[in-house]
C-alpha positions as CSV (number, residue, x, y, z in Angstrom):
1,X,-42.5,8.6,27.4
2,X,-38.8,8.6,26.9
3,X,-36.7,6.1,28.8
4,X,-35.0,6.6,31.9
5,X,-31.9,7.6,32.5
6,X,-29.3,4.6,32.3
7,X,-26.8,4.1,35.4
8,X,-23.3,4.7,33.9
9,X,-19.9,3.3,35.4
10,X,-16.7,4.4,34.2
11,X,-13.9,1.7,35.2
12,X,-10.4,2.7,35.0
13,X,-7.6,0.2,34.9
14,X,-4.6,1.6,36.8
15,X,-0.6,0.5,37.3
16,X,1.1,2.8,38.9
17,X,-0.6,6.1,38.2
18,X,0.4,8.1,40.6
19,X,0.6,11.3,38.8
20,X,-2.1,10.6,36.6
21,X,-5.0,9.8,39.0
22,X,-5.5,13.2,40.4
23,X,-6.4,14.8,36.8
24,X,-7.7,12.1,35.9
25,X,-10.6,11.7,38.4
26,X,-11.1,15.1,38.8
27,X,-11.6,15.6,34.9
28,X,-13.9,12.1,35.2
29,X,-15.6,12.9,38.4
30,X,-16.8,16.3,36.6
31,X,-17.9,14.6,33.5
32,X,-20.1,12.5,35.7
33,X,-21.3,15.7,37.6
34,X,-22.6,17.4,34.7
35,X,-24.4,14.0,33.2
36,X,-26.2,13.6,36.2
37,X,-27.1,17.2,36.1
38,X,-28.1,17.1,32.6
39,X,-30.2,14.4,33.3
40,X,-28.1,12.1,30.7
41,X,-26.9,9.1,33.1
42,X,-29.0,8.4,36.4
43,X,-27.9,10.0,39.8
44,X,-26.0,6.5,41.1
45,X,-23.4,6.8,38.7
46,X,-20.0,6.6,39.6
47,X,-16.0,5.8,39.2
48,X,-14.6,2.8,39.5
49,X,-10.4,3.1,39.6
50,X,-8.8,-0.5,39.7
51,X,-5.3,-0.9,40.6
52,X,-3.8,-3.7,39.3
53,X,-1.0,-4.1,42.1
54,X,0.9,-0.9,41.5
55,X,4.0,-0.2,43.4
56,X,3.7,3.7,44.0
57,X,1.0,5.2,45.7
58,X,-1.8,4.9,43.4
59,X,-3.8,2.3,46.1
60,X,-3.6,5.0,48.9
61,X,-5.0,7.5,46.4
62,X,-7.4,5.6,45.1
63,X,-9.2,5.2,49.1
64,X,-8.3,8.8,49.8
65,X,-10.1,9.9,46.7
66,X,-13.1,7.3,47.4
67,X,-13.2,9.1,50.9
68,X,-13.5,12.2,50.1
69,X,-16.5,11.3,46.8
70,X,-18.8,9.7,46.7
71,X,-18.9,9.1,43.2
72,X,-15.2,7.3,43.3
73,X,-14.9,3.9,44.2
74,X,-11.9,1.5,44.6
75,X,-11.2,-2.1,43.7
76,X,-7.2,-3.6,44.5
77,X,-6.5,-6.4,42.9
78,X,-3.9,-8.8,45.4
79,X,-1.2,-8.8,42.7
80,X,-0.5,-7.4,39.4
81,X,-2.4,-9.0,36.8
82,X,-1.8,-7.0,33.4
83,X,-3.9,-4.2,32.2
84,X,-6.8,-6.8,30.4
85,X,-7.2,-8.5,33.8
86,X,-7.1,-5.8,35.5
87,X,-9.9,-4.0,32.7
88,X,-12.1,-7.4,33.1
89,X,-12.2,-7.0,37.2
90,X,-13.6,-3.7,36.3
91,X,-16.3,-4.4,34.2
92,X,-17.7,-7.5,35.4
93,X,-17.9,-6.2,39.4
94,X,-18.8,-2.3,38.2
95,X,-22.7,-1.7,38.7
96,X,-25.1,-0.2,36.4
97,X,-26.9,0.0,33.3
98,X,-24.0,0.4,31.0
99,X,-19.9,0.3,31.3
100,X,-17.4,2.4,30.2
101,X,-13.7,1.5,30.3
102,X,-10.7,4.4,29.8
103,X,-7.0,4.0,30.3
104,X,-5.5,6.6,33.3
105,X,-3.6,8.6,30.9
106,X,-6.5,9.9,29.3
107,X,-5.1,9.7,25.7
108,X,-9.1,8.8,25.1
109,X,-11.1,12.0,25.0
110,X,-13.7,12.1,27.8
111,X,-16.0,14.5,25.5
112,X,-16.8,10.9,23.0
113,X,-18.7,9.8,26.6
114,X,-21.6,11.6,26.0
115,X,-21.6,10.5,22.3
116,X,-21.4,7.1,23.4
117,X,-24.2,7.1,25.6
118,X,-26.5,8.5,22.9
119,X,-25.6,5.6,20.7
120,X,-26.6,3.2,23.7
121,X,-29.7,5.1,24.2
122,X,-30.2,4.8,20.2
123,X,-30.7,0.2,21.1
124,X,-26.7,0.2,20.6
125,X,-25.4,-2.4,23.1
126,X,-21.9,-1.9,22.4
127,X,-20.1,1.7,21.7
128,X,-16.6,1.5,20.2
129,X,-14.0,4.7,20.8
130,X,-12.2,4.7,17.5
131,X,-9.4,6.8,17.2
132,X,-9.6,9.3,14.4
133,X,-6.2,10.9,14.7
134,X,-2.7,10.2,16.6
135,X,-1.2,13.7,15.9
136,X,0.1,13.5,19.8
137,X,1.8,10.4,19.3
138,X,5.9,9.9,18.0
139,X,5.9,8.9,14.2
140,X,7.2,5.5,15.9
141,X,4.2,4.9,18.4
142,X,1.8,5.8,15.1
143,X,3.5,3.5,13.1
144,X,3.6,0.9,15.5
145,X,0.3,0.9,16.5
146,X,-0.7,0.5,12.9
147,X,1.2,-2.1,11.6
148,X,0.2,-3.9,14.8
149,X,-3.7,-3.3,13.9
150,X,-2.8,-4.6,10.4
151,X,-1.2,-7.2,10.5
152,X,-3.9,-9.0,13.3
153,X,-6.2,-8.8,10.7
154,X,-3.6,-9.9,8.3
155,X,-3.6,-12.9,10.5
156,X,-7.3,-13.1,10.7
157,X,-7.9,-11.7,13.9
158,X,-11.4,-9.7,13.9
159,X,-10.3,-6.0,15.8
160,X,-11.5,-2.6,15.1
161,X,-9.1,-0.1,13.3
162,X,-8.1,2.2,15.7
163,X,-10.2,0.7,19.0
164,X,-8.2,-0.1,21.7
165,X,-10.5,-0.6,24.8
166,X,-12.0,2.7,25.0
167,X,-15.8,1.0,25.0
168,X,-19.0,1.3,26.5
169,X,-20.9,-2.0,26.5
170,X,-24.7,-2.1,28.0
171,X,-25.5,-4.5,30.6
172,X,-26.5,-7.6,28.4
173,X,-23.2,-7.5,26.5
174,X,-21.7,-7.5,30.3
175,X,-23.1,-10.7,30.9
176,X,-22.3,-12.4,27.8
177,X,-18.7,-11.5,28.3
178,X,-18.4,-12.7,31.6
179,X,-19.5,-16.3,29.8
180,X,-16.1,-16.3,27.9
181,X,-14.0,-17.4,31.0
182,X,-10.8,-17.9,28.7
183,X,-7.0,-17.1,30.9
184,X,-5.4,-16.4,27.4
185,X,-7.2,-13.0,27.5
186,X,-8.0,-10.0,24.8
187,X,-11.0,-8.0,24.8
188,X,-10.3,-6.2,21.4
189,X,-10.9,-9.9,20.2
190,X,-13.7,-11.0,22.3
191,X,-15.8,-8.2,22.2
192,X,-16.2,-7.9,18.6
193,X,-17.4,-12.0,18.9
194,X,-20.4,-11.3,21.9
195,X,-22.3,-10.4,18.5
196,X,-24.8,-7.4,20.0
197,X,-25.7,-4.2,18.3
198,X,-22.7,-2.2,17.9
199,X,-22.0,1.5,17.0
200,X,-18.9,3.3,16.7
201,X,-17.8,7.1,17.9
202,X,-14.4,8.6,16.2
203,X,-12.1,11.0,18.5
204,X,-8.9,12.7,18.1
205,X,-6.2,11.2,20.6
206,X,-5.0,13.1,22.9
207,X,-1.4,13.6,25.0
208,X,-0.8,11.7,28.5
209,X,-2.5,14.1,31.3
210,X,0.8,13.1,33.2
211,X,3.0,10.2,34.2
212,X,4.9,8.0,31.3
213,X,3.2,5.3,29.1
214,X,2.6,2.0,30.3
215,X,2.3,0.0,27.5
216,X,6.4,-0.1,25.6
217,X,6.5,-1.5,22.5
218,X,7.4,-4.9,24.4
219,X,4.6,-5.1,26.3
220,X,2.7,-3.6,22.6
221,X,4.2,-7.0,20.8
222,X,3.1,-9.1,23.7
223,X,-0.8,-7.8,23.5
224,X,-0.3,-8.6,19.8
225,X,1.1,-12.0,20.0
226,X,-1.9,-12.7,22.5
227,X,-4.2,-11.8,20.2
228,X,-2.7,-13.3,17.0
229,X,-2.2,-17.1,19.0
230,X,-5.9,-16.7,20.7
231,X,-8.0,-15.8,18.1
232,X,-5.9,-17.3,14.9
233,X,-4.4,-20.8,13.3
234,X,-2.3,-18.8,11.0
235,X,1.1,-18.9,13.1
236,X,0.4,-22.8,13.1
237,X,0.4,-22.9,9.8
238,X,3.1,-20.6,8.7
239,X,5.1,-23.4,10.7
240,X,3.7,-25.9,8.9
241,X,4.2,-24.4,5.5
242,X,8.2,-23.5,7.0
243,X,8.1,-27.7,7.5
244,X,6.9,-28.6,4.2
245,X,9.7,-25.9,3.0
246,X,12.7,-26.8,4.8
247,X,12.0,-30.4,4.2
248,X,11.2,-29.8,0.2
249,X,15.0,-27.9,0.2
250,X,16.6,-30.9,1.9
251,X,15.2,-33.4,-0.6
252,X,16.5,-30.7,-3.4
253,X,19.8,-31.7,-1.6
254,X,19.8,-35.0,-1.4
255,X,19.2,-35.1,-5.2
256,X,21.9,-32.9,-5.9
257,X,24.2,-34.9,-3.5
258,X,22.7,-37.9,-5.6
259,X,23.5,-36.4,-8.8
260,X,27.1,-35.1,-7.4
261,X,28.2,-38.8,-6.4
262,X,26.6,-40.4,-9.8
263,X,27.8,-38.2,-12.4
264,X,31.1,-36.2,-10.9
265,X,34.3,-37.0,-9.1
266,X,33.4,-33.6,-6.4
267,X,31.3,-35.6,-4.3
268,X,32.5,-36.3,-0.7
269,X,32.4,-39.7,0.7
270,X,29.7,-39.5,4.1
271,X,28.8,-35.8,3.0
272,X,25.0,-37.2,1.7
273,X,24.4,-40.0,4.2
274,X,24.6,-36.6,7.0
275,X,23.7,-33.3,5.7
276,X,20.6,-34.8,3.8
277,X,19.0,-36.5,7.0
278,X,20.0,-33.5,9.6
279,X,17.9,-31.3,7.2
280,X,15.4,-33.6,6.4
281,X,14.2,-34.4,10.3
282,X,14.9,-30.7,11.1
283,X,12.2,-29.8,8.9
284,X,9.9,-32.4,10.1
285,X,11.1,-31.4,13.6
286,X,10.2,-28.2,13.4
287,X,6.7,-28.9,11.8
288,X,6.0,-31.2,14.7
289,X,7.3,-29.3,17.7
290,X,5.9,-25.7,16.6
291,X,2.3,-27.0,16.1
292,X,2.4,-29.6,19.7
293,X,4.0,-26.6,21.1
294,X,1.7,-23.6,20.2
295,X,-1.1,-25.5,21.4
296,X,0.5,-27.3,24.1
297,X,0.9,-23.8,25.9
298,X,-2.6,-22.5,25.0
299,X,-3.8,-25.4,26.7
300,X,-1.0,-25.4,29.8
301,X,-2.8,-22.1,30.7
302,X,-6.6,-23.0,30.1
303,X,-7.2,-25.8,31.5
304,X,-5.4,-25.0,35.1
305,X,-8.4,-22.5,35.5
306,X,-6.6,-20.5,37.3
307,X,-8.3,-17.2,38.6
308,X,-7.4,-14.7,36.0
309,X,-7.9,-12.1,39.4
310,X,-8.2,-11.8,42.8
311,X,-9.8,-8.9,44.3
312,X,-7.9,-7.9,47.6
313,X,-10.6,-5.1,48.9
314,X,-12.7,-2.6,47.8
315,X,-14.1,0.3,48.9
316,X,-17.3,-0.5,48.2
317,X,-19.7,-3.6,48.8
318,X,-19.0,-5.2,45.5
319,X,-21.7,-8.4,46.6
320,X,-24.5,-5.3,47.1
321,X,-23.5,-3.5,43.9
322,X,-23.6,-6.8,42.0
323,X,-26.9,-8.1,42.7
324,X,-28.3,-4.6,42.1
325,X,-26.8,-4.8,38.6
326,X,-28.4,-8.2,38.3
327,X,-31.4,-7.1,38.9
């Protein structure tokens, strides 16, 4: 006998989507049409658009959408949180037997879905969307992206090549994530780390349906940063090493000053006894302060526990919907 059909959620994280939103559920609305049709995901299956405190209208057409379908649901989150949060409301309150996240802009092809799901069916537990091609993007947003997927795991962070958060993960790897209740978050980091089955599906990128991006290369270097100081010790100890450098350069001074004053008439009277301690203690300084800093800030944020969301409403019961994926 062949197993049932799993129930499939698609969450989308959303920040002022406005133009987006109305391709966008209408292309994922119809995706989730014909998988129920095909008998390929079970009939409850549905969209779940969070909006992460946008400013435009995307809240208002999130409910008018959700009014209108059935399959569309809503979830608001009080303030803006940042696309990770706002990805991790999603998944952990979304029903159903498996999870699949995708950005508004739908730079992800929808088509890999279907892929995905076979994989799951397959015993996968976790489905990465790799991206085979950027032939959409500027020669500066390729490069970008892939010196930034370099150099984390130049710095040791374990990421896929080419995954950004373009996932599905099954119901057991939902679980296990919501376990990691870390503030400093990033799920290209975590999710490699939950340690289930995991399979990956290649896809060509696409163009935004609409709208501009939302992730600029500052907020690109942010994400990066948070990844490198969350999952690596190398930063700390490039400062260390800068220590040990800047303090081995001011001891080379102080023995040329030494050898200046000894052996020559150049030397100038207070020049050693000043320059060579400034340098010396601003090496040490800046061995000291980077590493009690680094993790001084790491911790600043952790152990506050702050909520790393707050759901405002919903369109839906989301105490109902999670007991039924519980169970």
């Amino acid at each position: 006998m062949s197993a049932a059909p799993a129930r499939l959620s698609i969450v989308v994280p959303c920040y002022n989507e406005e133009a987006a939103l109305p391709v966008t559920v209408e292309r994922l609305t119809t995706l989730l049409e014909a998988l129920v049709a095909r008998g390929i995901v079970a009939g409850p299956s549905a969209l779940f658009l969070v909006d992460d405190g946008s400013v435009d209208r995307t809240w208002s057409l999130i409910e008018s959408f959700a009014n209108r379908h059935e399959r569309v649901h809503g979830i608001k989150l009080s303030r803006n949180r940042g696309h990770q949060n706002a990805l991790l409301a999603g998944v952990l309150n979304a029903p159903g037997d498996a999870v699949i996240s995708i950005d508004a802009d739908l730079q992800d092809d929808v088509v890999a879905v279907e892929r995905m799901l076979e994989a799951h069916a397959a015993g996968a537990e976790i489905v990465l969307g790799v991206r085979r091609t950027r032939t959409h993007d500027s020669w500066f947003k390729r490069f970008t992206a892939q010196q930034y997927y370099r150099w984390l795991a130049r710095f040791g962070v374990e990421v896929v090549y080419n995954h950004a958060d373009y996932r599905l993960m099954g119901r057991r790897a939902i679980e296990a994530l919501r376990g990691y209740e870390e503030v400093n978050l990033f799920l290209r980091g975590i999710v490699p780390q939950l340690g289930f089955r995991t399979a990956i599906v290649e896809y060509d990128r696409a163009p935004r349906v609409a709208g501009q991006t939302r992730y600029p290369l500052r907020r690109m270097l942010s994400l990066a940063w948070e990844g490198v100081t969350s999952f690596s010790a190398v930063p700390l100890r490039f400062i260390t090493g800068l220590g040990i450098a800047v303090s081995a350069v001011s001891l080379g001074f102080a023995a040329w000053a030494l050898a200046a004053k000894l052996f020559t008439e150049q030397a100038l009277p207070g020049w050693a006894s000043t320059v060579v301690p400034i340098y010396f203690l601003g090496g040490v300084q800046l061995l000291c302060l980077g590493i009690i800093g680094e993790y001084l800030a790491k911790i600043y944020a952790e152990v506050k526990r702050r909520p790393r969301y707050v759901i405002e409403t919903t369109t839906f019961d989301i105490e109902t919907s999670a007991k039924r994926a519980q169970a």
